[in-house]
N, C-alpha and C positions, 0 to 999 in steps of 0.2 A: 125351524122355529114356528111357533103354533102364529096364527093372526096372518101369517105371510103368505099366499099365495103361488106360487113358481109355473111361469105361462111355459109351455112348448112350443118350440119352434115353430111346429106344424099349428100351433094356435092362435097366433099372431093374426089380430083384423085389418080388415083391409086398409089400404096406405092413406086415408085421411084420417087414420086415428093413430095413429104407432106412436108420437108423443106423449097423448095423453096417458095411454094407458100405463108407458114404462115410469111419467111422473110417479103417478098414481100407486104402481107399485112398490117403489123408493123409498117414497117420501115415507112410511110408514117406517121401514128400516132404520132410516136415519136418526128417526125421531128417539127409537127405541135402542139405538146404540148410544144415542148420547146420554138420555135418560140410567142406559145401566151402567156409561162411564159416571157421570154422575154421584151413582149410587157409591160405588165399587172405591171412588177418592173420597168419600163420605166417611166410608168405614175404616180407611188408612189413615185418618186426621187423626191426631193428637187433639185429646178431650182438654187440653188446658190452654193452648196456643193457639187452637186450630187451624194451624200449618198443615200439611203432610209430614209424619212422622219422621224424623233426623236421628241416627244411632237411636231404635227402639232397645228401651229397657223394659223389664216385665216387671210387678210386684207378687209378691207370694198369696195376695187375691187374685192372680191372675191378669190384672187389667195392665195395658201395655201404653206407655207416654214415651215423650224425650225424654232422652237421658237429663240433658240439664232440667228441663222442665221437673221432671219427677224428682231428681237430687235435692233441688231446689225447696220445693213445696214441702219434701221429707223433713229435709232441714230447718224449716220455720215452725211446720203443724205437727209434724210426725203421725200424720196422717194421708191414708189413700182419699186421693180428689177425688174419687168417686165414688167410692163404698163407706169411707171415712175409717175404713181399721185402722187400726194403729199400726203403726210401721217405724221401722229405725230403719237406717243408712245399709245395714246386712240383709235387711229382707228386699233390696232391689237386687235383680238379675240382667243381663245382656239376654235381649231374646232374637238368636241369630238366624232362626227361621222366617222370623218376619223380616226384620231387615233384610236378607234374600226377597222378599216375598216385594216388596216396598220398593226396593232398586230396580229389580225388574219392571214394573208397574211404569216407575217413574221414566224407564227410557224406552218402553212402548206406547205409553200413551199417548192419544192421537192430539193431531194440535185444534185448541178449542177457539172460538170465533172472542174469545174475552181475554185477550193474553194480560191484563193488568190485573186481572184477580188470580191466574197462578204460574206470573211470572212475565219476564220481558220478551218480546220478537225474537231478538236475537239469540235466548236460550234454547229456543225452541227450534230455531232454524237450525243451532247449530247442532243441537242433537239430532235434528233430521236428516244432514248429509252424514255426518256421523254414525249412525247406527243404521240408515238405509242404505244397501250395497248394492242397489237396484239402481242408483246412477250412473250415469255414464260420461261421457267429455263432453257429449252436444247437451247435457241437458245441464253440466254445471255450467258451461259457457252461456247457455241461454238463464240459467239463475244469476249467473255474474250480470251479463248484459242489463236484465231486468232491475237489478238494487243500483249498478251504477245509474241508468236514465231516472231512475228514483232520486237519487243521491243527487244531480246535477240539478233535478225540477228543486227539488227543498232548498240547494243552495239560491238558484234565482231567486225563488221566495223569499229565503232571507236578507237577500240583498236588496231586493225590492222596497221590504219593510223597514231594514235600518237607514235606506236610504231617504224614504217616504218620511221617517221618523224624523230624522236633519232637516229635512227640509221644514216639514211642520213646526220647526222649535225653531228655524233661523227667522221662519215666519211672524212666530209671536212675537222672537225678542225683538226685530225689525218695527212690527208694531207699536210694541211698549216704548224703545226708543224713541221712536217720531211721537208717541202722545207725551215724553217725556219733554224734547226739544219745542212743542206745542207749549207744553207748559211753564219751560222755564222762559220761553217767550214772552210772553203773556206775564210775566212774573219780574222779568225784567224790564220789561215797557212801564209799572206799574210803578217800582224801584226808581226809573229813570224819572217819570213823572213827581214822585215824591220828592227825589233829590229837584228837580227844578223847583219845586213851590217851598220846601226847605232853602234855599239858596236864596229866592226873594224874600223871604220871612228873615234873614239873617241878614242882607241886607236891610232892610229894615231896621234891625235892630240896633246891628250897628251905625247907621245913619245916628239914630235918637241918643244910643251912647255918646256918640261922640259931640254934639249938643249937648249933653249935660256936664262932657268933662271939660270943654269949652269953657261951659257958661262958670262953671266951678273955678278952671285956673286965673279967671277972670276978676271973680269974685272971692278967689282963697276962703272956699268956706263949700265942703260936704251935703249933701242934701240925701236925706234917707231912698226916699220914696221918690220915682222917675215918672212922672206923668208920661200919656200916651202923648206923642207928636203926631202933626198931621203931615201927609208926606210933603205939601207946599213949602212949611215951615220948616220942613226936615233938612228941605233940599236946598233952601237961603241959608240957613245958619250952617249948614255943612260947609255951605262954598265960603263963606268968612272965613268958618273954623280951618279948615283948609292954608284960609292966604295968613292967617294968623299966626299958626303954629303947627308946622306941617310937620314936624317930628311926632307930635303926637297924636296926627292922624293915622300916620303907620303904624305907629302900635296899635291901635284900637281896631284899626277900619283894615288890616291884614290879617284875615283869618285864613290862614295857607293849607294846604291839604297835597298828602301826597299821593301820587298818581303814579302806579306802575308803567313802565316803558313797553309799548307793543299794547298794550291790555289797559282795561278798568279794574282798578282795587274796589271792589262791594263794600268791604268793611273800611275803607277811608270815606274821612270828614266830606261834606260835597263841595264840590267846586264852588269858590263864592267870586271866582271872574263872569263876566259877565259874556255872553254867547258868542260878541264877534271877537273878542279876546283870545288867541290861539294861543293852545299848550306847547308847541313848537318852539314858541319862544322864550320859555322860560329854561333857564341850567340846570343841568343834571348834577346829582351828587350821590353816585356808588352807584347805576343805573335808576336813580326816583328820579324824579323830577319834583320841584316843589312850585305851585301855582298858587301865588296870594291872591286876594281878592281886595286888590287896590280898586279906588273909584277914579282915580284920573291919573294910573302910572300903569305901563305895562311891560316897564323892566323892573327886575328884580335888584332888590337893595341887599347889604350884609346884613342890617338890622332883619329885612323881609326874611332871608334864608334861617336868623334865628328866631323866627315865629312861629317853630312844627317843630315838634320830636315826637321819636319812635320811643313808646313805653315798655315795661320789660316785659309787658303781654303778649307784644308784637302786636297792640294794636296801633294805630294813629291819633296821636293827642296831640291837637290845637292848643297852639298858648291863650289861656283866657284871663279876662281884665275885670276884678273891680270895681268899684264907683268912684276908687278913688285913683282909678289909671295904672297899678299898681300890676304887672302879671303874676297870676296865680293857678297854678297846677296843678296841684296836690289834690282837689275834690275832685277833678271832671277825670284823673287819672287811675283815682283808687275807685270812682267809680263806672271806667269801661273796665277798670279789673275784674269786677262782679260782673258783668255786659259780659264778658267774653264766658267764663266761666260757664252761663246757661244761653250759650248762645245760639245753640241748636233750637233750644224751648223757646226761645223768644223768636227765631227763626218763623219757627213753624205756627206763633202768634200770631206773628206780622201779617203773613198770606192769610190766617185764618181770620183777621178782623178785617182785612181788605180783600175780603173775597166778595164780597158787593162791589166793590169798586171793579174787581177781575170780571167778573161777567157784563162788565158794558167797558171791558176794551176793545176795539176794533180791529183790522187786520192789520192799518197800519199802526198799531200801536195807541193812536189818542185816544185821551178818555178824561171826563171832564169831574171835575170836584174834589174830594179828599175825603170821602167817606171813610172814617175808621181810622186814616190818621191819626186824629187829637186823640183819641181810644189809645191806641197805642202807644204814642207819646208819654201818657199819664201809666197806664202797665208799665214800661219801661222806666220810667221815673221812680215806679214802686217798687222795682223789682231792684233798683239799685239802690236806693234811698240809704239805707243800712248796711253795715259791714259787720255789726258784732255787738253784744251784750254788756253791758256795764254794769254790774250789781254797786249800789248807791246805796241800801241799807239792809239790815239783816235783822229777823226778829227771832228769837226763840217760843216756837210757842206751850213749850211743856216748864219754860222760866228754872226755876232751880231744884226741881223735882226730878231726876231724870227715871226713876224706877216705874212712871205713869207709861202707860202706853202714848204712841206722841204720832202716828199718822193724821194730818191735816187733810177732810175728807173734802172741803168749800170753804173756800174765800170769798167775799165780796162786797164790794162798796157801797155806800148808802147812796142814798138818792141826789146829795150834793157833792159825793165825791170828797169829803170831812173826814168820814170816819172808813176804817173798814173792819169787817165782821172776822173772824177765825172758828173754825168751829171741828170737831174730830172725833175720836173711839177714845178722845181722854173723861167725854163727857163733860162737856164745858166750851159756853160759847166765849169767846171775849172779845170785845172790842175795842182797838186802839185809835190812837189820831193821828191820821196820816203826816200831817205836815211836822209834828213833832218825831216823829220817825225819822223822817228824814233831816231834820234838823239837829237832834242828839244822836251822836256818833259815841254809845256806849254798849257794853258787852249783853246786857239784859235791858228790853223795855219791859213796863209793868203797862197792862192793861186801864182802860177806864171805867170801863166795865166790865165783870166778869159772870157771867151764867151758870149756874149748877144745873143740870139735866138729871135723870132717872138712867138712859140708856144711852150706846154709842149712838153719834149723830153723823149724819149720812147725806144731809143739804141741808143750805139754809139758804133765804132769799128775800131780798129786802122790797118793802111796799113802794111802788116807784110814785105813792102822792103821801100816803102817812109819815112822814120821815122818821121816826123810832119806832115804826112795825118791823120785826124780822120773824118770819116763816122758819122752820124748822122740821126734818123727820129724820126717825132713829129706829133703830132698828128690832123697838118693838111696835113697829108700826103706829105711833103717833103720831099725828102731826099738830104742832105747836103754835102758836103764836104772841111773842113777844112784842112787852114795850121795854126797846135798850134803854130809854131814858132814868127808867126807874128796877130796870131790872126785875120785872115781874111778870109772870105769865099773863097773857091776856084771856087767851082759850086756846083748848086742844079737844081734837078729832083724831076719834077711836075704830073708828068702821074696819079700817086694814086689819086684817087676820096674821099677816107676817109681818115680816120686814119692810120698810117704805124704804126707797133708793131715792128719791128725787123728790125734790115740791119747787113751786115756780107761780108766783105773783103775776098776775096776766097785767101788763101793761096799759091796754085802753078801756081797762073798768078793774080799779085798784083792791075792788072789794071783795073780787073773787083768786081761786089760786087755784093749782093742780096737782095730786101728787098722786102715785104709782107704788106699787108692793110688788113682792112675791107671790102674793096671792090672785096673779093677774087680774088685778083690776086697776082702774083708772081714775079717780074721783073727783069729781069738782065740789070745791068748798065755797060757799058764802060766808064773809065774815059777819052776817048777821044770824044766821041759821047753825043750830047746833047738830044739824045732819046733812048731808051730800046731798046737792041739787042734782047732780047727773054722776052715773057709773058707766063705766063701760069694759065690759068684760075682752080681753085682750087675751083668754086662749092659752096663755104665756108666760114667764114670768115679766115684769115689763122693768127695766132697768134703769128709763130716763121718760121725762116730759116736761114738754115746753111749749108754754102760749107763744102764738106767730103775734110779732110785733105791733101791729095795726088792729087786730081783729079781737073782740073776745070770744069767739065761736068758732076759732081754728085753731085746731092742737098738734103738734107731734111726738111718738113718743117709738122709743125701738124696744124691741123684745129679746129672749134670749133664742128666740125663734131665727134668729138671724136677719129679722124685716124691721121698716121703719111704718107706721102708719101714721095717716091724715086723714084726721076729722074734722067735720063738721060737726057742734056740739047739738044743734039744731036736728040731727038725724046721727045720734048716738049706736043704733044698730049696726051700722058698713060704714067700712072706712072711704073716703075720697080720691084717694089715691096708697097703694101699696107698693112700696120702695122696694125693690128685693135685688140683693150683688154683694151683700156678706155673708161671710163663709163662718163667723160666729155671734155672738151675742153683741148686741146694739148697746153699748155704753152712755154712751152723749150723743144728742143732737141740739144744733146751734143754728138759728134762722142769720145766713148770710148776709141775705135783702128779703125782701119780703116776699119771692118766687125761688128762692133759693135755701138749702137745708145742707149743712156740714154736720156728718156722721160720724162717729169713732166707733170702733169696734175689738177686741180682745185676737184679730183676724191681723193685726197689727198695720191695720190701711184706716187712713181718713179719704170718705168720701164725697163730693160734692154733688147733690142734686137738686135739678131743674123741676119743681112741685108740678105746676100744672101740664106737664110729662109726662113726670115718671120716669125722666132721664138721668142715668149716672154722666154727668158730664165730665166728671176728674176723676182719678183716685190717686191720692197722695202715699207714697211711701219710704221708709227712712227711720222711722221711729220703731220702740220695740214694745210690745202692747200685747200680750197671751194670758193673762189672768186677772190684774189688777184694775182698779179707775186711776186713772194718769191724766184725767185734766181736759179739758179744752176749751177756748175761749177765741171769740170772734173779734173784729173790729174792722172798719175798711180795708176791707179786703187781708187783712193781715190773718192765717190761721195760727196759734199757738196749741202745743197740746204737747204734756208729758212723755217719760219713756221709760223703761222699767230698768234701763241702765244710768239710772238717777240724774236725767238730760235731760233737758227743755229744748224743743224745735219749733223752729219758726217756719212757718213756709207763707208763699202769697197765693193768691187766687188762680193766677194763671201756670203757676211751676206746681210742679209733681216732687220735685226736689225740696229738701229742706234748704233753704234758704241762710239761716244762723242755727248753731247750736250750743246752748252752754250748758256745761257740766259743773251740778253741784260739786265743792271738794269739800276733803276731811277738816279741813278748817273754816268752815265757812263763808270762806271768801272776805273774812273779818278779823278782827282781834278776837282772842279768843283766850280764856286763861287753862293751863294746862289740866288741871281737872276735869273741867267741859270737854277739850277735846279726847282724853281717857273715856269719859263717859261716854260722849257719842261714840267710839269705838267697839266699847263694853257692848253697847244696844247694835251694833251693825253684826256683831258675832251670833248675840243670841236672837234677834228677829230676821237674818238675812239680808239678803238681797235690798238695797235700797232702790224707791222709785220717786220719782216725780209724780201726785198725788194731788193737785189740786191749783188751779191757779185764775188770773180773771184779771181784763184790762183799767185800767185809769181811764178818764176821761180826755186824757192827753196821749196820744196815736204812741208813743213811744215808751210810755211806762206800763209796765207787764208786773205783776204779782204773782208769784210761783212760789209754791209750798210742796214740801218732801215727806217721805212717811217716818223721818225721822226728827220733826216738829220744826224744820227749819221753812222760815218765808222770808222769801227775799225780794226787794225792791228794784226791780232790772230795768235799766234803761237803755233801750237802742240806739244808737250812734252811728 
């Protein structure tokens, strides 16, 4: 071969160079052998697969692929892959010369330093003892030897790793355990402490109870209202009450709690015996033990033992009393039945408002004050307060017309809470009186005042100091301004190019409002000015806006951009803060408190954010919300908001759960004369899907106003 050199024996240099030279000679070979093996599996690959070629077929252009490959390709294109002639299924051939050519190839070729690009170890070896016959017994012996000390190193290895690996994971979980037992430590110390300052607080109470039922049976004569005792006086009148009438100290002053055998119950009432009082000494019944919390007895009576039952919750309910000494069970029952239900959420409350308090426990457990307590107390008070919806009146608000369109787009109250406003796609505002609502229990109320509009209405909002201003926008972008008194327009603003979704009365300067289009803009009106003091261009379509409480110069408003913005109207250019964690279009926003912003979204989640953050602090889900406006409405801490499965949800501040839910029905929850109910049928066929569409609180924490897109509003009372 040209390039290569071949030394003669006789020309071999002297013996400090004999290495280099034969390198030297080699390595050129080598290079150029692999280089032309290389080349030579280059030209035997299949142009479509780029394998080495498997049963070669030829085509009648001559070019040679796989057989399936070329089948293949014929069959889809009826075309040569390379040449692109045409071709059908008869013009392939078996071409048996190459195939010879290719097999040979494939079981001498040498083995390459890459075995994962044409093929595995094990092919290779085994076609090397296989087709070389130049081995012998010592040299297959010494290839066994060699893969087995291979095979044995890889197994330590493996063993080494999987074992390494055990250890590592008994490691963590060992870890995470002990941070676990840390912290349920720490969690229970806290618990313990609570239940002691619960325990004296109930003493307490009962002390002054029993003082007042005293001084009552005394006086045979009820007293509303318990003034606060002081404990000096608590503790004189008790010992009377006591030598008086000491039956009816045991009822009052026995508030018994049951105590697991071996263990503490968490979810039972606390102990209200007093510390050197042992539980030892009280009787067992079914393995509980039942311990009253007598003030000067530490056996147990039959009355004592029936002062506790187990509710069908399986929680613990203490028998509770009256003003007029009288036991009663039924509220503190039906309400650990709501307790347990979210009990997990209220769990994980508890730690969360007393985690001030967790960071200053000690090792031994003390720690001083009740941070966060009374917080929780009032949560838990709220989260159980209510059991379920009472609908109390019913209004129609399309009246005996049913062929009008009748979705109710905003409700809402006037400024004394007298009258409340209706308004919709029927084009027409009207307004009724509340208290005669509720007071005539008939099939149709008639309005007191009634509105004629130009275009569907899409908000309205009432002046919180004018009392017959109502704001208004429709959905050719007007926005209005009524006096309901007289039923006449006051003035309207025209600047919107679309649609306006929202207007909103700013509360700490009456005079101004805000409303929002399609046309992403933002505008603030003055009721003395017949053009927009401030725009602000929002990028977006913007869906909703609302003055923050307190302020006339802080707005928020959400986009269909999926975001919430907060303005300063003072610096109209950039927003304050940008809320961003919905997946669509920003429906409602509702100022919680005055740091806090409840979201709705078509994303079918309400979410709760912390303003000067920028924190999602909640997200509530439950309801069903993908196209429509369904409503939302604030109140302490209560959130209410529509569903597109014609429901109303209620949920509270601190649950992610809904709380109540009621369901419009086809009868409206009212008398109803059979026509009406025909007709509302007639419209559920031809408009669809009913939803929940607009609603808005009382000034009394328990009355709720919800309206449906099928013109029904109803007067719901919590219970």
């Amino acid at each position: 071969m040209s390039g290569v050199k071949r030394t003669r024996t006789d020309e071999i240099p002297s013996s400090s160079q004999p290495q280099t030279t034969i390198n030297t000679t080699i390595s050129p070979k080598v290079e150029k052998t692999s280089s032309l093996t290389s080349n030579i599996e280059e030209d035997y690959n299949c142009p479509i697969c780029f394998e080495l070629i498997n049963e070669a077929f030829v085509s009648r252009c001559g070019h040679s692929f796989c057989s399936k490959c070329l089948q293949r390709t014929v069959e889809s294109l009826h075309r040569c892959p390379k040449c692109q002639l045409s071709l059908q299924s008869s013009d392939i051939f078996p071409n048996y010369t190459l195939n010879a050519i290719i097999e040979k190839y494939r079981q001498q070729r040498p083995l390459t330093s890459t075995f994962s690009k044409y093929g595995s170890i094990v092919e290779h070896i085994s076609n090397m003892v296989t087709n070389v016959h130049t081995f012998n017994t010592e040299d297959l012996d010494r290839l066994i030897s060699a893969i087995r000390q291979h095979k044995e190193k890889l197994d330590s290895n493996s063993e080494y790793v999987h074992n390494r690996l055990l250890e590592i994971f008994l490691m963590h979980v060992h870890h995470e355990r002990n941070g676990a037992i840390e912290s349920l430590t720490k969690e229970l110390n806290i618990v313990d402490q609570d239940l002691k300052q619960m325990t004296k607080r109930q003493k307490c109470s009962s002390s002054s109870l029993n003082v007042n039922i005293s001084t009552n049976s005394n006086s045979k004569q009820l007293s509303d209202d318990n003034p606060t005792i002081s404990s000096d006086s608590t503790i004189d009148t008790k010992e009377e009450s006591s030598s008086t009438s000491n039956d009816t100290t045991i009822i009052n002053d026995a508030v018994p709690t049951w105590v697991q055998t071996g263990g503490q119950d968490l979810h039972a009432t606390p102990d209200m015996k007093s510390e050197k009082q042992q539980v030892g000494s009280t009787p067992s019944i079914s393995s509980v033990s039942i311990s009253p919390a007598t003030t000067n007895s530490s056996a147990l009576t039959k009355a004592e033992c029936r002062g506790s039952r187990i509710a069908t919750s399986g929680a613990v309910v203490p028998e509770e009393t009256n003003s007029n000494g009288l036991i009663t069970n039924d509220d503190i029952e039906n309400r650990t039945k709501i307790m347990m239900r979210f009990m997990d959420d209220l769990t994980n409350i508890y730690f969360s408002t007393r985690n001030s308090l967790r960071l200053t426990v000690q090792n031994d457990g003390s720690c001083n004050g009740d941070s966060g307590l009374s917080m929780f107390r009032d949560n838990l008070a709220a989260v159980t307060k209510y059991s379920r919806c009472k609908p109390i009146a019913t209004v129609n608000f399309v009246g005996e017309n049913f062929a009008q369109a009748s979705i109710v787009s905003s409700i809402e109250f006037d400024r004394d809470y007298e009258h409340f406003a209706v308004a919709g796609v029927s084009k027409k505002i009207k307004l009724y009186e509340y208290q005669s609502i509720l007071d005539n229990t008939v099939d149709l109320h008639y309005p007191v005042k009634e509105v004629l509009c130009t275009a569907k209405l899409s908000c309205i909002s009432w002046n919180p100091y004018l009392r017959n201003y109502l704001a208004s926008s429709d959905y050719d972008g007007f926005v209005s301004i009524w006096d309901m008194a007289t039923a006449q327009k006051v003035r309207t603003f025209q600047e919107h190019e679309k649609r306006s979704w929202s207007v909103d009365f700013c509360s700490s300067d009456p005079k101004l409002l805000a409303s929002c289009s399609d046309d992403c803009k933002v505008k603030i009106w003055s009721m003395h000015n017949d053009y927009s003091v401030t725009t602000i261009d929002a990028k977006s379509n913007v869906c909703c806006v609302k003055f923050k409480p307190d302020s006339q110069y802080n707005i928020v408003f959400g986009t269909a951009d999926h975001n919430l913005y907060y303005f300063d109207l003072r610096n109209p250019r950039e927003p304050c803060h940008l809320l961003r964690g919905h997946k669509k279009a920003v429906s409602y926003a509702r100022f919680l408190s005055n740091n806090e912003i409840v979201s709705a979204s078509t994303d079918s989640q309400l979410r709760l954010w912390r303003v000067t953050e920028g924190q999602c602090l909640r997200t509530y889900r439950g309801h069903v919300n993908e196209k429509n406006f369904v409503g939302l409405a604030v109140s302490n801490g209560y959130i209410a908001c529509g569903s597109e499965s014609n429901t109303v949800h209620l949920y509270q501040r601190e649950i992610s759960r809904p709380l109540i839910s009621y369901k419009f029905d086809d009868t409206n929850n009212g008398p109803a004369k059979t026509a009406t109910v025909n007709a509302d049928r007639a419209k559920k066929e031809e408009t669809g899907t009913e939803f929940v569409s607009a609603m808005c609180w009382s000034n009394r924490e328990n009355i709720l106003l919800a309206a449906n897109s099928q013109g029904v509003v109803k007067v719901l009372e919590l219970v």
